[in-house]
N, C-alpha and C positions, 0 to 999 in steps of 0.2 A: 321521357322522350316518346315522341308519336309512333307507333307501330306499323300506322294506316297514314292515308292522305283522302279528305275529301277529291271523288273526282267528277259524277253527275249526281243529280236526282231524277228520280223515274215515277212515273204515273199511269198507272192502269184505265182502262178505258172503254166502254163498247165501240165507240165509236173514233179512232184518235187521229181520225184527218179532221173531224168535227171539230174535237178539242182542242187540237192543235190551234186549230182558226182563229176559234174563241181566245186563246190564253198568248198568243202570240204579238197582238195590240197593243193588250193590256199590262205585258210584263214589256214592251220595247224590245222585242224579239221576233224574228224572221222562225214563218212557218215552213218547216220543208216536211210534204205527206212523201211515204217512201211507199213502194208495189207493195212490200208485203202485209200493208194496212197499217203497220205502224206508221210512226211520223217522230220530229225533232223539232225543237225551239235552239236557233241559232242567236250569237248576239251579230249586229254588224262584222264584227272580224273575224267571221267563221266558227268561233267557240260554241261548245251543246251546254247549252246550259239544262236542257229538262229533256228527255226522254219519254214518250208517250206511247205506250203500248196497248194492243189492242187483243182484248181480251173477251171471255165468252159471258163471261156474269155482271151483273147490275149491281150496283151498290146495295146491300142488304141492310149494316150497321153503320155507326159513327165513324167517322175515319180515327185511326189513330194519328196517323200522321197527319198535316194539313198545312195551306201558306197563309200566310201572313203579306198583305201587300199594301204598298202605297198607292196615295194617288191620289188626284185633287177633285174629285168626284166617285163616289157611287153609280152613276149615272150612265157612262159608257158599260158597266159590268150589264146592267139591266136590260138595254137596250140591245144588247148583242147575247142576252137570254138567260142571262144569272137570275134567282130569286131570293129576292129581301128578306130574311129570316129574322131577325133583331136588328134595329137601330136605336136602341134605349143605351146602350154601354159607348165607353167612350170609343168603340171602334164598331163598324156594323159585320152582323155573320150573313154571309150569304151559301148558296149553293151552285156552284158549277152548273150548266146545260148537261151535264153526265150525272148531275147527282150528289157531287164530292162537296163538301163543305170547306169552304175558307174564310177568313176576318181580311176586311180593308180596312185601311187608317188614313182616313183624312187629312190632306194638310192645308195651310193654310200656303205657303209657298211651292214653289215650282219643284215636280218631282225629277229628281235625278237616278234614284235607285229605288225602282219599283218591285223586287223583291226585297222582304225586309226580314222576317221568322222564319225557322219551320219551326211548328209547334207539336210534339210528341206527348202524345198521353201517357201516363204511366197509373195504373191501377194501385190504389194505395193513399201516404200519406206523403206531408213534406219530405220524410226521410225517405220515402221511397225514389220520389219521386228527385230529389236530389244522390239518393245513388245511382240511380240511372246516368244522370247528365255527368255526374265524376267517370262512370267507365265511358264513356262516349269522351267525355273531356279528354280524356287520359289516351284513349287509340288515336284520336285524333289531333291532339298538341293542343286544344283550348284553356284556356280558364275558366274555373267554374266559379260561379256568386251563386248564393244561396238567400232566396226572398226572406224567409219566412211566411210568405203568403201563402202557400202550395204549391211553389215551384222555383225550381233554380231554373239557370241559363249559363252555358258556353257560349265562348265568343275571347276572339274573333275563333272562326273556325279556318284554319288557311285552306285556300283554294276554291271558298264556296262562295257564292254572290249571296247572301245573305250576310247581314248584321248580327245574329246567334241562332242558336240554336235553343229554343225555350223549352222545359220539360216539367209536365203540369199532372199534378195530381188530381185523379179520378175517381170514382168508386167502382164504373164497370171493369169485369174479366174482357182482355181483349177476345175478340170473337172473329176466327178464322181468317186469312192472309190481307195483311196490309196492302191497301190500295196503293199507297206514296210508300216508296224509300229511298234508300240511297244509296249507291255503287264506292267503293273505295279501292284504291290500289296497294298495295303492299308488295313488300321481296317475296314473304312467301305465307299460307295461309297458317303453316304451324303454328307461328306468331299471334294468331289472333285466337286459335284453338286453348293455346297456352294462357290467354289473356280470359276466357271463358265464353268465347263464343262455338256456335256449334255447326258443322257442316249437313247441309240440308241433299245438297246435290253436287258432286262433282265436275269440275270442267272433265272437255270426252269432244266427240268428234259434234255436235250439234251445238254445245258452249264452248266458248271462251273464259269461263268465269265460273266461278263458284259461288252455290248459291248458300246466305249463311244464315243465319239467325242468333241475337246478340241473347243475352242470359235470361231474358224476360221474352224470349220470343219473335222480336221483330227482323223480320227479313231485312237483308240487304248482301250484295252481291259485290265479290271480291276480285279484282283483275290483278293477274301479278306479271311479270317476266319474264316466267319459267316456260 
């Protein structure tokens, strides 16, 4: 049984009214920049689907986390300032105007659901890299498939606009705070400590939320009702 519920995803930024601009087209999402430099991607009926925060440092390393998006061209990414990094594999990698790296996937028909992955690194092997996706399966209500290729996938994951969640074996150590993660809700955060995640920061009079980190490191941030 699910412990958690996906509830946003979030992305760091220097600049996140910029970002916002940029990413708000592309995924069929309405920009809203907020005062305090932050900003949000809304869909038409008010829902946050991504959260854009605005932070002091520049991308240094590879993202761990990263999107996965449709669409029927590469072309508006470029033109509104993304850069072509590969178009040899059957999807092309680009880079954000911030820096952040993602893959697009071409279609030959009309896109309807322009986010598709998040794709999470995991340092290690197939096995590793499919224990991961089982404890994230597992807080979260997924099912997990396992490639054999170096990497499993959850999916569906409830609540998230994405198609799964993919977790891909790597050989780098992750290297200091993830750009992308993702916010979940739960009763209470015991439950997730019990499950082997570890509390980074506590909610207090500045958060709402607690900030966590799952057994391998990756941040993400817990809302409960307490």
């Amino acid at each position: 049984m699910a412990i958690a519920r996906y509830k946003d995803l979030c992305v760091d930024s220097l600049d996140a009214h910029a970002l916002a601009a940029f990413w708000a087209p592309r995924l069929g999402l309405e920009a809203h920049p907020h005062d305090d430099g932050d900003a949000c991607l809304r869909s038409p009926d008010g829902d946050t689907a991504v959260w854009v925060n605005r932070v002091p440092e520049a991308p240094s390393v590879k993202n761990r986390l990263h999107l996965d998006v449709n669409a029927e061209s590469v072309e508006p990414f470029v033109a509104s300032g993304a850069v072509l990094l590969d178009d040899s594999l059957p999807w092309t990698v680009m880079r954000d105007p911030d820096g952040q790296l993602f893959c697009v996937f071409t279609r030959d028909q009309p896109v309807t659901r322009r986010l598709y992955e998040l794709v999470w690194d995991v340092t290690g092997d197939d096995d590793a890299a499919d224990e991961v996706a089982r404890w994230w399966g597992g807080l979260l209500g997924s099912e997990v498939q396992r490639s054999g290729r170096g990497f499993s996938w959850a999916e569906p994951v409830p609540g998230a606009p994405f198609e799964s969640f993919v977790y891909q074996a790597v050989p780098e150590a992750k290297q200091g705070k993830n750009r992308v993660h993702v916010d979940v809700t739960c009763d209470a955060v015991e439950g997730l400590v019990a499950a082997g995640a570890r509390v980074l920061r506590g909610r207090g009079d500045d958060i709402q939320w607690t900030v966590m980190s799952d057994p391998w490191g990756n941040e993400f941030c817990a809302f409960t009702d307490e």
